[in-house]
C-alpha positions in Angstrom: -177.6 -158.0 68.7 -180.5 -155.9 67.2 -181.1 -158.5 64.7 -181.1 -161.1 67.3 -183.6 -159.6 69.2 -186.1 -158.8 66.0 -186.2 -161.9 65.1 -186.9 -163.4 68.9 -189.7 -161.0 68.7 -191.6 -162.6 65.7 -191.7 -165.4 67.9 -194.7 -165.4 70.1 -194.2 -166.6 73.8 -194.9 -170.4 74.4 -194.1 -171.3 70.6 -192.8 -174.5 71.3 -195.8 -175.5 73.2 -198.4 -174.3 70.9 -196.7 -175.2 68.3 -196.8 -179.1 69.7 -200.6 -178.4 70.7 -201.2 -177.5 66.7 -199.0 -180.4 65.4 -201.1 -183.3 67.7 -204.9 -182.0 66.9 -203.6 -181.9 63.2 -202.6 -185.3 63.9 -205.8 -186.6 65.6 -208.6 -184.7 63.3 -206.5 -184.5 59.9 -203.4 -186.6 59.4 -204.9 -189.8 61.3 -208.0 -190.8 59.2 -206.1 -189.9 55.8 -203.8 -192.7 57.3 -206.2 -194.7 57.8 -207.8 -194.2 54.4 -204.5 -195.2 52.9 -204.2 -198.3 55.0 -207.6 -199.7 54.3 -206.2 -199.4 50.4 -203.7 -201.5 50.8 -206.0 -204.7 50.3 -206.0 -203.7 46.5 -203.3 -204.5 44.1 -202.6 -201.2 41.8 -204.6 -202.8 39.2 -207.2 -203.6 41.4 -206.8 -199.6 42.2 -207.4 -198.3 39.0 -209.9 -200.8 38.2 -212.4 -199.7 41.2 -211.1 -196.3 40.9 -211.8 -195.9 37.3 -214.6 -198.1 36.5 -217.0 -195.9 33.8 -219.9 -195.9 36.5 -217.5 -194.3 39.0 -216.0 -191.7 36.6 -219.8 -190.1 35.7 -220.0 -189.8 39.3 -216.7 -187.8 39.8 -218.5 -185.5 36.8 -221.6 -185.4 38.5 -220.4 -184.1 41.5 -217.4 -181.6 40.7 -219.6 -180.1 37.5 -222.3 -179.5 39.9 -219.9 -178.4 42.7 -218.4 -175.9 40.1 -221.2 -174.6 38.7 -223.1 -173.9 42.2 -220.2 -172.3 43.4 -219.6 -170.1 40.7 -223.3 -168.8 40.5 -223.1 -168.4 44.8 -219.9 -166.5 43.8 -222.3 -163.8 42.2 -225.0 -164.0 44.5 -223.2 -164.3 47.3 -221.5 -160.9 46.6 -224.8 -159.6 45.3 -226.3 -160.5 49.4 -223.0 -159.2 51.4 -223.3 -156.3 48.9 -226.8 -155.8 50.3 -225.9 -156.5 54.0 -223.0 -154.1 54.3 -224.4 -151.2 52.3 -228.0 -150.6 52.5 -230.0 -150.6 56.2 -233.8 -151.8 55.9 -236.2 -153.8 58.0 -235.3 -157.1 59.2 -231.7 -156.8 58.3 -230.6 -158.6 61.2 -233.3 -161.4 60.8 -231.9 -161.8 56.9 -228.5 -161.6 58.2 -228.6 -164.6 60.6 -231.1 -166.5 57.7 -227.7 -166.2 55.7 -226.1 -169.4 58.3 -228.8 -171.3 58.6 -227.5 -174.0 56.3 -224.4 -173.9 59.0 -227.0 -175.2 61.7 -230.3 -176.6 59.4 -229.4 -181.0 59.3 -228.5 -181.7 55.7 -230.6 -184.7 55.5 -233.6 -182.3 56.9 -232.2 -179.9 53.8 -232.7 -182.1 51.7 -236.2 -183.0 52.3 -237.2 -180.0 51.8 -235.7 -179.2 48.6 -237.0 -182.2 47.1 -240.4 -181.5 48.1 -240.2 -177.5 47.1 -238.8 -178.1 43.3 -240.4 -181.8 42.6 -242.9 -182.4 40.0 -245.3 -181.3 42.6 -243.8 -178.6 44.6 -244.1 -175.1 44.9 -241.3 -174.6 42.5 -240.8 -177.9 40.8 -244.2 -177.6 39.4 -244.0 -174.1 37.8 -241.0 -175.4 35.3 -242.7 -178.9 34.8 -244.9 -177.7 32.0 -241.9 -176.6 29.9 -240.0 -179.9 30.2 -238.1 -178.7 33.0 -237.2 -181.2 35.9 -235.6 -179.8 38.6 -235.6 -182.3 41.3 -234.4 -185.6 40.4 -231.5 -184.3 37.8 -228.0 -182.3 38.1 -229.9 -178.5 38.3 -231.2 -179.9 41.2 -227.9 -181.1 42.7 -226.4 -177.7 42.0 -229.6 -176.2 43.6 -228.7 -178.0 46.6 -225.5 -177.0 46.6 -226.3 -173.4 46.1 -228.3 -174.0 49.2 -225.6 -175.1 51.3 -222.5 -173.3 49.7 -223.7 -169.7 49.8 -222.9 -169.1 53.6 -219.3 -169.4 52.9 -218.9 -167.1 49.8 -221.3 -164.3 51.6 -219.2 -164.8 55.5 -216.0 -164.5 53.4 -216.4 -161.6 51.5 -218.7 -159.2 54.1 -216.1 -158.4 56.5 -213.5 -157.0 53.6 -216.4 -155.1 52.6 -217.2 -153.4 56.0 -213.1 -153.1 56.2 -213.1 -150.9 53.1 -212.8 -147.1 53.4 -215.4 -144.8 51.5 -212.9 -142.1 51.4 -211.4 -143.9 48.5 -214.8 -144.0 46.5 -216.1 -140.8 47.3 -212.6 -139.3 45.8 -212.6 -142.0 42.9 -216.6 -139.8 42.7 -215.0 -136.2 42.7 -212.3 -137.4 39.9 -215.4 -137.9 37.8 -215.8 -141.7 37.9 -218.9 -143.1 37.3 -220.1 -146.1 39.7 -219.5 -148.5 37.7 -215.9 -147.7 37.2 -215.0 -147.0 40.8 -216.5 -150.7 41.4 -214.2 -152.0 38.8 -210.9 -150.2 40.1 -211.7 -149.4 43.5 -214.1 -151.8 45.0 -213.4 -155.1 42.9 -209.5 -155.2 43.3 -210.0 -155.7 46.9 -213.1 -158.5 46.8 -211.1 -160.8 44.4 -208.9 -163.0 47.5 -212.0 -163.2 49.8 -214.3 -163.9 46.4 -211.9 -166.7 45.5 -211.5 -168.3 49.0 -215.0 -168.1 49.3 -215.4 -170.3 46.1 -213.0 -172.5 47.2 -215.0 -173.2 50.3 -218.0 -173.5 48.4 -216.7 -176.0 46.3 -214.6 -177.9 48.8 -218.2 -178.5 50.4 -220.1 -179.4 47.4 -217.7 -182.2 46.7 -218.2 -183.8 49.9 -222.1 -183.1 50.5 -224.0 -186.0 50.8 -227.1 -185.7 52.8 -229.1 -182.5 51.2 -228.1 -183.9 47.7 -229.1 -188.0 48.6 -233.0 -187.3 48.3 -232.9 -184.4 45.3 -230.4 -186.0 43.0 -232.7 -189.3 42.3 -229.6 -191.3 42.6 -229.5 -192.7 38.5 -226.0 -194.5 37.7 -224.0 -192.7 35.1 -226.7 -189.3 35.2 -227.4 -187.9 38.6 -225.4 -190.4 40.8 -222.5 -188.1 43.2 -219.6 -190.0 43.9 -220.4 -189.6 48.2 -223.1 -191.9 47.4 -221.2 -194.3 45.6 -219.2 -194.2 48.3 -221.6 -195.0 50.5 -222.7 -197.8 48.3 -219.6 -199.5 48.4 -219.7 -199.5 52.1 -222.8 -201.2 52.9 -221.8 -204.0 50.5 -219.0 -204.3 52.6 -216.5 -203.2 49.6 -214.6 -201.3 51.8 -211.2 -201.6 49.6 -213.2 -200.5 46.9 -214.9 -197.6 48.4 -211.3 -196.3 49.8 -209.9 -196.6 46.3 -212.9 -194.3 44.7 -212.1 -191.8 48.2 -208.7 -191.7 47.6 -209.1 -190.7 44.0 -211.7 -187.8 45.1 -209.6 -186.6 47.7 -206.4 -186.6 45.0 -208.5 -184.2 42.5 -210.3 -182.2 45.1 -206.9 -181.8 46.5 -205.2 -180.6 43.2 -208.0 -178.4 42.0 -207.5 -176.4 45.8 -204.0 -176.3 44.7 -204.7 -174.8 41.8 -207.3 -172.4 43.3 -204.9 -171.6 45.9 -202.1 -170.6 43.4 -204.5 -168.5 41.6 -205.9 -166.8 45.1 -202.0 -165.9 46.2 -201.0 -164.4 42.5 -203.6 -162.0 42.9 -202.6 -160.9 46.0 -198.8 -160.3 45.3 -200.6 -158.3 42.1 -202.5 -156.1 44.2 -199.1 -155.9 46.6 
């Protein structure tokens, strides 16, 4: 009997119903247009598959755009700890006003985003045109793709990791202090132990939405087959010729690696949990 009744109380009330709730908007937002991806692929033999989905001009897009995705997530993973760092432990002016700056790539149009990046780090801009005299082009090549993607990625590596670090109890640090520990070591066994899951799902995120980014990286990337062309473009391409098997085919292929690489993310995010368990 007292079993029975523990485990009826891990179920909440109205299961059933919410449970049938979650299962159709899953259905209608998720499962629905990856079925319809797969059925528009259908048109294609496997060879013609592999053919649209592995043609040399698609597969320096795939580099462009998870190289760039890496590397701007990895560098937001730094700076993005370095800003909730900031937020959570120091008060100065305008903190609120620098907090709320930190989503406005959440609400700023990407297309508008990417305007204005072009026009700050082009030959001509503010930015663009400091580097220019040492051979350094940042619009119009993959640093400015990842710059874009800095731009738009950060939000999710600084939201993820600031409420673990407002969760986190000085009382550890301060006697980690009186022990003798220096700041840099009570970061490196106190603090860091408990960032690593919310740093690693906050570079997933970040990545996840680098892959897919289209409209702040259109105008800044220049758009040049086999250098600075992102496979959402080709995409794109491939739709307004009306290639839409084609198009699926390079989709489907993104989705597969962007789906293993999670995977792989994910793995590595729950092993360092049951570590720190």
């Amino acid at each position: 009997m007292g079993g029975s009744q523990a485990s009826n109380k891990k179920v909440l009330p109205g299961f059933g119903l919410t449970l049938g709730y979650t299962v159709l908007y899953l259905s209608l937002v998720v499962l629905l247009p990856l079925s319809a991806l797969l059925l528009n692929s259908t048109g294609l033999t496997w060879a013609g598959f592999w053919e649209a989905a592995l043609d040399p001009r698609v597969i320096a897009s795939y580099k462009v755009s998870f190289l760039c995705s890496a590397a701007a997530a990895l560098i937001n993973l730094f700076l993005g700890l370095l800003l909730a760092w900031v937020l959570v432990r120091y008060d100065f002016p305008g903190k609120r006003v620098f907090d709320a700056i930190i989503d406005l790539p959440f609400a700023l149009p990407t297309a508008v985003a990417g305007v204005a990046l072009t026009a700050l780090y082009s030959q001509n801009g503010w930015i663009g045109s400091i580097f220019e005299p040492f051979g350094i082009r940042l619009a119009f090549s993959q640093i400015g793709i990842t710059l874009a993607l800095m731009f738009i990625g950060i939000p999710f590596v600084v939201r993820t990791v600031q409420p673990v670090l407002e969760e986190l109890e000085a009382d550890t640090e301060e006697a980690a202090a009186t022990l003798g520990a220096g700041r840099w070591r009570i970061f490196r066994s106190v603090i860091l132990p408990e960032l690593v899951p919310p740093l690693i799902t906050g570079f997933a995120l970040a990545f996840a939405r680098g892959i897919g980014e289209y409209g702040s990286v259109v105008f800044i990337s220049g758009n040049m087959p086999m250098k600075t062309e992102i496979a959402p473009l080709l995409i794109m391409s491939k739709l307004e010729q009306y290639d839409y098997a084609g198009a699926t085919a390079v989709a489907l292929m993104l989705l597969a690696i962007s789906f293993i690489l999670l995977f792989c993310i994910n793995m590595v995010q729950r092993l360092s949990r049951k570590q720190m368990a």
